[in-house]
Each structure stands twice: as C-alpha cells, then as structure tokens.
TORTIDREN-535014 format. One record per residue: residue in one letter; z, x, y negated of N, C-alpha, C, O in turn. Coordinates in steps of 0.2 Angstrom, whole numbers, padded with zeros to 4 digits, always signed. Each point is the difference from the previous one (the first is absolute). Layout:
AZXYZXYZXYZXY ...
! end
This chain:
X+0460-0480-0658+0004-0006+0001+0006+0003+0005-0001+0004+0004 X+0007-0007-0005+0004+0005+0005+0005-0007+0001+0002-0004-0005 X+0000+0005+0012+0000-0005+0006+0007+0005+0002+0000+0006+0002 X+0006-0011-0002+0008+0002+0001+0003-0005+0003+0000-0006-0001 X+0002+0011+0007+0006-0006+0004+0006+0004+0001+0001+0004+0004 X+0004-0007-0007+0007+0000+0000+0002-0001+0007-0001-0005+0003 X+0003+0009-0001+0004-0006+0008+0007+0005+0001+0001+0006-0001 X+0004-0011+0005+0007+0005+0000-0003+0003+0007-0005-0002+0003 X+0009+0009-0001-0002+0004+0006+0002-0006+0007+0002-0005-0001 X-0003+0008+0006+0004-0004+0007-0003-0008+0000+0003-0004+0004 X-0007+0001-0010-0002-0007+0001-0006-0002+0005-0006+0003-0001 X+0008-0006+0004-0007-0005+0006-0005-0004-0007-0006+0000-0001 X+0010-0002+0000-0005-0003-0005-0006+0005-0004-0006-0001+0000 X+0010+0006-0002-0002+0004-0005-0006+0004+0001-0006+0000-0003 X+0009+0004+0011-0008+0003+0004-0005-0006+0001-0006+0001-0001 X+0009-0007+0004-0006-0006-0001-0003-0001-0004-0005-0003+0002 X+0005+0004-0009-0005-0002-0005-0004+0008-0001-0006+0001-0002 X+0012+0005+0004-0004+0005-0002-0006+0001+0005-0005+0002-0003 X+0005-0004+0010-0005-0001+0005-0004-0005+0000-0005-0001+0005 X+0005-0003-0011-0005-0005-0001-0005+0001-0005-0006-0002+0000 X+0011+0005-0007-0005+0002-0005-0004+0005+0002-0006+0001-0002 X+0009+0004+0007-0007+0006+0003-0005-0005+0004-0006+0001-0001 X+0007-0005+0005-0003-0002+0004-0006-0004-0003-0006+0000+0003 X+0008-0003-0009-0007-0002-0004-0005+0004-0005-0004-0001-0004 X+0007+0008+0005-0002+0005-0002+0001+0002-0009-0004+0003-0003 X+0012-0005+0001-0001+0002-0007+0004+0005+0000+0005+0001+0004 X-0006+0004-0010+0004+0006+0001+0006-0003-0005-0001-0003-0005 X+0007+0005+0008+0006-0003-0002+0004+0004+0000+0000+0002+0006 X+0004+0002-0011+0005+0004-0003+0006-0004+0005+0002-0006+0001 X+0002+0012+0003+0008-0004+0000+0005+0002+0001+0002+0004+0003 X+0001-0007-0007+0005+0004-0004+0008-0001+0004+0004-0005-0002 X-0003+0008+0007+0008-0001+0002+0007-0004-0005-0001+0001-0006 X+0004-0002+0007+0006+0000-0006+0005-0003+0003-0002-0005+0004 X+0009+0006-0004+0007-0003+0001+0000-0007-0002-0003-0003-0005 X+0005+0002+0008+0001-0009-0003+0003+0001-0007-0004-0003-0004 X+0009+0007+0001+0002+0000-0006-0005+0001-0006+0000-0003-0005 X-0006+0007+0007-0006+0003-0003-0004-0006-0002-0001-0001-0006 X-0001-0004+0012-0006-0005+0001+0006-0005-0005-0001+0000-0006 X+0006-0003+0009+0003-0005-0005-0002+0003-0007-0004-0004-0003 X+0006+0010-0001+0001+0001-0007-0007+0000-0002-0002-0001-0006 X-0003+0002+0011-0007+0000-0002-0002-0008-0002-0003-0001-0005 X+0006-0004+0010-0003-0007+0000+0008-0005-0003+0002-0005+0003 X+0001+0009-0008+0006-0004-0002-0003-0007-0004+0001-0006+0001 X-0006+0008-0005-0004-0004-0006-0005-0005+0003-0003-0004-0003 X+0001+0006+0010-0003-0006+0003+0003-0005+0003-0002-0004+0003 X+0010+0006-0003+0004-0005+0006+0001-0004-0003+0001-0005+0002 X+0000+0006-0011+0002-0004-0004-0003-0009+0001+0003-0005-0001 X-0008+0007+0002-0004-0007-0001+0001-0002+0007+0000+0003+0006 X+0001-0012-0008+0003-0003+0007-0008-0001+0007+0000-0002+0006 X-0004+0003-0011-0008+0001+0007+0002+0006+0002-0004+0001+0005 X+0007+0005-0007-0001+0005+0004+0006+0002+0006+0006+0000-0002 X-0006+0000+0009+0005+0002+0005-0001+0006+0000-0004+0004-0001 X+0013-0002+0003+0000+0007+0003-0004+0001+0006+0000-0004+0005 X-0004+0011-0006-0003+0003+0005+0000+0006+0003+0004+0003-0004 X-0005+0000+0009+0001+0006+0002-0005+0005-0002+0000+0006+0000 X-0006-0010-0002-0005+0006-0001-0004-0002-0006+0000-0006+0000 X-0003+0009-0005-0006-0004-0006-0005+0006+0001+0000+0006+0001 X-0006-0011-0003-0006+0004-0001-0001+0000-0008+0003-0006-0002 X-0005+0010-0002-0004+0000-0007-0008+0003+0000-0001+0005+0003 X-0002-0009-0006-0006+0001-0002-0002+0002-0006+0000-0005-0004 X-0001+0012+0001-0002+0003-0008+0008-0002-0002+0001-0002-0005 X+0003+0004+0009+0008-0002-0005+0001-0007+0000+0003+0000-0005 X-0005-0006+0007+0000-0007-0001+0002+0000+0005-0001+0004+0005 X+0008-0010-0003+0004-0002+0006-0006-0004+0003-0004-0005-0002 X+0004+0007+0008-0003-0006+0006+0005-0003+0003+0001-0006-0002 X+0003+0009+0006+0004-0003+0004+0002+0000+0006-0005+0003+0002 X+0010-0005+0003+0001+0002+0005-0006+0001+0008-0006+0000-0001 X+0008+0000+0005-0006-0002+0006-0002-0006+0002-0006-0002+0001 X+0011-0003-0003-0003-0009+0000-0005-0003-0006-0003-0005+0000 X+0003+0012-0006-0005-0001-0004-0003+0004+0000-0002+0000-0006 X-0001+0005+0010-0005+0004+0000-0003-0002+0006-0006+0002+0000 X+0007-0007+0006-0002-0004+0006-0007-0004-0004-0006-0001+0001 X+0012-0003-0006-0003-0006-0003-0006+0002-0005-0005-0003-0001 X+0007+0009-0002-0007+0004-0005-0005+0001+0005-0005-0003-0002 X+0004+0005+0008-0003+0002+0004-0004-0005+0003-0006+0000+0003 X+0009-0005-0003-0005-0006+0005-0002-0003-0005-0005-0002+0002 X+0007+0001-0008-0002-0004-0005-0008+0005-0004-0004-0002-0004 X+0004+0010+0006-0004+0004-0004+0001+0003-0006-0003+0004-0003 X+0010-0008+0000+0002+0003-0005+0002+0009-0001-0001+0004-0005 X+0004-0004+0013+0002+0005-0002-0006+0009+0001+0002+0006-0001 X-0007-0008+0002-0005+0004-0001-0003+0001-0007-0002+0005-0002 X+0003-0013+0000-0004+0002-0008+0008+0002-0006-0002-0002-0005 X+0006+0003+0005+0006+0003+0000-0002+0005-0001-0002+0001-0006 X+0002+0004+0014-0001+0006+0002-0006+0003-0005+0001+0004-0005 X-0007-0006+0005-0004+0000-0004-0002+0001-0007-0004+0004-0003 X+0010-0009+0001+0002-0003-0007-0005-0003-0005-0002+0001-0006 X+0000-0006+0012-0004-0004-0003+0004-0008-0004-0003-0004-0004 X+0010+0005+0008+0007-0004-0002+0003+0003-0006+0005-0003-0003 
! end
C-alpha cells in the first residue's frame, strides 16, 4: 500500500498534516514539489467544481484523498484508516 503526500516546501499547513499523519502513526511517503509540480500533478482534479485548490494532497495506492481538511475528516470519521488498510 503506498501512502503519498504532495506538499509545496515552506507550507505551515503542509508540515501540519505531515506532523499529524506521523503522529497517528501511518507510514507516509513525502514528496516535496514546487508549486508548478503539485499544480500539474492535480490540474485534472481541479477540474471538477467539488474539488478546491490545495496546498498539499495525500494518495492512497495512487487514488486522490485529498487535502488536510479531508484527511482531518477521513480520520474522525475512521475512514481514513481503512483506506490505509485498503479495506476502502
């Protein structure tokens, strides 16, 4: 199962999710990148009017999760464990 979080460098946000998903103890790949990088990575999810620009995304097995306000909401909800799992 392989656990990816995009974040641009120098973001408060970015270290904050990265300091959360260690803190519940998932092993999480993270991948720096230029804002020009992460945009061209996530041009094809902006397209859609549910999706906001973000500063940072997680993937699970290559599947879009999404930013920190939905890795929050995976997390409280338990979702984001059986994800990780890949019982989702």
């Amino acid at each position: 199962m392989g656990v990816v979080l995009y974040v641009k460098k120098h973001s408060l946000r970015c270290l904050r999710a990265e300091a959360f998903l260690a803190r519940l103890g998932y092993g999480v790949k993270v991948v720096h990148t230029t804002d020009e990088e992460l945009d061209a990575l996530l041009i094809h999810f902006r397209q859609s009017p549910s999706r906001k620009m973000t500063l940072l995304y997680l993937f699970i097995d290559q599947r879009p999760v999404g930013g920190f306000g939905d890795i929050k909401s995976l997390e409280r909800s338990g979702n984001l464990r059986r994800l990780i799992r890949g019982e989702v």
